[in-house]
Structure formats: structure tokens, C-alpha cells
C-alpha positions in Angstrom: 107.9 65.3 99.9 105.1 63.1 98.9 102.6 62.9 102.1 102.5 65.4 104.2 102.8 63.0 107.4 106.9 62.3 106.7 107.3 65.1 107.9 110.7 64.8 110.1 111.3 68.3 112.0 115.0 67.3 112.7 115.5 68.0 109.2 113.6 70.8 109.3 115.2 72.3 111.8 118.9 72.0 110.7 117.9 73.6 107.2 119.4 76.4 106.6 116.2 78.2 104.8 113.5 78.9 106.5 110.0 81.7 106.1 108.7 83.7 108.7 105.4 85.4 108.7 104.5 88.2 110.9 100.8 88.8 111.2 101.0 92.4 112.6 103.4 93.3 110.4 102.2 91.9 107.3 105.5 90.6 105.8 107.1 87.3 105.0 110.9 86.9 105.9 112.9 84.6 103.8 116.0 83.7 105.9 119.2 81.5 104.8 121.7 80.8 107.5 120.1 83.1 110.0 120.7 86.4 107.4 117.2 88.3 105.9 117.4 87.7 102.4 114.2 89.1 101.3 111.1 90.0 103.0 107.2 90.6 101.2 104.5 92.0 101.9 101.6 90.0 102.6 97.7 89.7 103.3 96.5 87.5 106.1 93.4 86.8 107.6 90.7 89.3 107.8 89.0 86.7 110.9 92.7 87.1 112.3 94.1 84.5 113.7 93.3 81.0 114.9 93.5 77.2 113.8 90.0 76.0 113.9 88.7 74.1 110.9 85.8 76.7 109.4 87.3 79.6 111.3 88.7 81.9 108.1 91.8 82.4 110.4 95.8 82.4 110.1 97.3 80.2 112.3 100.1 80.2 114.2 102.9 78.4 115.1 105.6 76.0 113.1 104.7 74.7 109.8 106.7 73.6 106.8 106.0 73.7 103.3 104.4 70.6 102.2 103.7 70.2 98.5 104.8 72.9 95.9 102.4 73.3 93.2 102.0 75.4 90.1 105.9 75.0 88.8 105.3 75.7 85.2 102.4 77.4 85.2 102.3 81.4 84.0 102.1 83.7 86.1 98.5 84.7 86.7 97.3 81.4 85.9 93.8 80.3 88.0 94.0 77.3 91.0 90.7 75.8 91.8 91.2 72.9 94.1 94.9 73.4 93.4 94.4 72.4 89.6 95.3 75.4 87.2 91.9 75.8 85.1 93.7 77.0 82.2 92.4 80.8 82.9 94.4 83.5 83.2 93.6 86.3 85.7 91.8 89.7 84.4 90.4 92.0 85.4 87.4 90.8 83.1 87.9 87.2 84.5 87.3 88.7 87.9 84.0 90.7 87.1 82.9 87.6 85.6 83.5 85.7 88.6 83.2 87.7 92.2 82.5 84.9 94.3 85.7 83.0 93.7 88.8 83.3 96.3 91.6 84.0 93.8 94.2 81.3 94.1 96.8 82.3 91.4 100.3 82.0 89.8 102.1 79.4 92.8 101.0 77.7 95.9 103.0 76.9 98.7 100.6 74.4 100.4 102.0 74.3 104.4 101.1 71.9 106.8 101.5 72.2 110.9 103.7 70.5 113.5 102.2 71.2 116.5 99.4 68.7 117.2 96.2 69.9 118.9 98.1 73.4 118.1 98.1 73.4 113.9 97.9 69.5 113.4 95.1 67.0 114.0 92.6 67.9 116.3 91.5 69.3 119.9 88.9 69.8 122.3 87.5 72.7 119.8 87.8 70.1 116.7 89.9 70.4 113.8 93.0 72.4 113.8 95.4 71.1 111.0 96.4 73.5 108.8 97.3 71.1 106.1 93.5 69.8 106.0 92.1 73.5 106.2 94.2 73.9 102.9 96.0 77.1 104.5 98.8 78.2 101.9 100.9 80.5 100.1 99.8 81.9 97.2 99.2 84.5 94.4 96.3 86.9 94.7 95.0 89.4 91.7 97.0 92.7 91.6 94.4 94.9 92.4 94.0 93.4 96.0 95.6 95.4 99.1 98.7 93.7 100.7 99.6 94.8 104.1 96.1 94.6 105.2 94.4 91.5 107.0 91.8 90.5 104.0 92.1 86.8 103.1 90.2 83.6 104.4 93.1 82.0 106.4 95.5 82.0 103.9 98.6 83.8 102.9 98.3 86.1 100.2 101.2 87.6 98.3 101.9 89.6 94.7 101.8 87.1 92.1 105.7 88.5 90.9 106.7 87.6 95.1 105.2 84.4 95.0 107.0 83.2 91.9 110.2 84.7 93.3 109.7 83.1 96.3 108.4 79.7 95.0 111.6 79.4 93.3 114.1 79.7 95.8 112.9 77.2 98.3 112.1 74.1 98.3 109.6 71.5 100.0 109.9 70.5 103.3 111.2 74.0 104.5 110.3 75.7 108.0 107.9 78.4 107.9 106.9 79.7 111.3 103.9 82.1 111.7 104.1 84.8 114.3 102.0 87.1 115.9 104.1 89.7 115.8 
């Protein structure tokens, strides 16, 4: 899927893989054909959740995975503006550099369906995930999953996301619940 906007949820919705995220619990479901086939644990937002453009929340609602990104890349490897910078994560790399939000090893870049909900705009401003760049993705090892810590987006173990990255594929449903 090349733009975000073809979108067609009638697809979406007869696919037979789809991700659920539970914000109370923590976890990310991966479900084929209805049946649990694995489930993560995760790290949402510390803000909690919301849709708001600036907000630092998780939002709710139906999305689907939009762009895939970080294929080839080794696990560990740095995303800054969804480029790998060629770094590998360390604990070193990380004293080096507090201020950066770890994006590392896979993101899963999702995008909303519901407008004025998690797409486009409304009364409040921006709400579209896609343009908040809400995703997926590795964190370092020695952050807590389980607990509500990131800025909005969905943080897993850098071993989950790869395993995860590689058994779906763009364009799948991912719905986020609140519990």
C-alpha cells in the first residue's frame, strides 16, 4: 500500500489477520481467522489515551497498518524520521543520547479510519493518527513493557516486533481498545 488514503476497509474487514491492542492490559493480540495466535506485551502511552495532534496519547479505535518499514534492517538498528541512521542500539548509544525517543528494529506505521475519531480533523483539531506518526515499533531492552511510558505510540521488545513485522502484512486491521 503506497498512500495511506487507498485505504478500502471492505478489504480490511474480510482479512483474515488482524491486531488488537488493549490499553489496560498492555498486550497486542495477533488473530488469524478469529483464533489468538500470539499475544505481546506492550508499552502505551504514559498521557493515556486520546487522538489529539500534540497530545502524547494512544488512540483508539480502528486503524490498519499503513507502510511497513525497516524489512532488512538488524535488529536494534536506530529510526529517526523512519530512516535507519546506521546506529545500532547500546546501552552506550543511549547514555550518549537521552533525549531521543528510541524508534528501533521495525515500524509498523498505522493510520485511522474513523474521521473526526483517528482521521482528519475535529472541533479539538487534528486527530489522524497517520499524521501524528503513531506506530509500532521496537524500543531498547531495558525499557518496562506492561507499563503506560511511551509518547503515543506502541512500544514492543525489539525480538516481538520483528516476529510480528513478519507475519503480517500492510493494509491489516489493527483495532485499539480500551480494555
Amino acid at each position: 500500500m503506497k498512500n495511506h488514503e487507498s485505504y478500502n476497509e471492505k478489504n480490511n474487514e474480510s482479512s483474515d489477520v488482524q491486531l488488537v491492542v488493549n490499553i489496560a492490559k498492555q498486550t497486542l493480540t495477533l488473530y488469524q481467522h478469529n483464533r489468538e495466535m500470539a499475544q505481546y506485551t506492550v508499552s502505551t502511552a504514559k498521557n493515556g489515551i486520546g487522538s489529539q495532534q500534540d497530545s502524547g496519547c494512544t488512540p483508539l479505535g480502528k486503524h490498519f497498518i499503513a507502510k511497513k518499514i525497516g524489512a532488512n534492517e538488524p535488529i536494534n538498528a536506530v529510526f529517526i524520521g523512519r530512516v535507519p541512521t546506521g546506529e545500532r542500539y547500546s546501552a552506550e548509544l543511549g547514555e550518549r543520547h537521552p533525549e531521543r525517543d528510541w524508534i528501533l528494529s521495525r515500524i509498523l506505521w498505522l493510520s485511522g479510519v474513523e474521521e473526526g475519531f483517528n482521521k482528519g480533523s475535529n472541533s479539538q483539531g487534528g486527530c489522524d493518527t497517520y499524521q501524528r506518526y503513531i506506530y509500532i515499533h521496537g524500543t531498547p531492552d531495558s525499557e518496562s513493557m506492561g507499563v503506560p511510558l511511551s509518547h503515543g505510540c506502541i512500544r514492543m521488545r525489539n525480538e516481538d516486533i520483528i516476529e510480528l513485522f513478519d507475519q503480517i502484512a500492510e493494509g491489516i486491521s489493527v483495532t485499539i481498545v480500551a480494555h
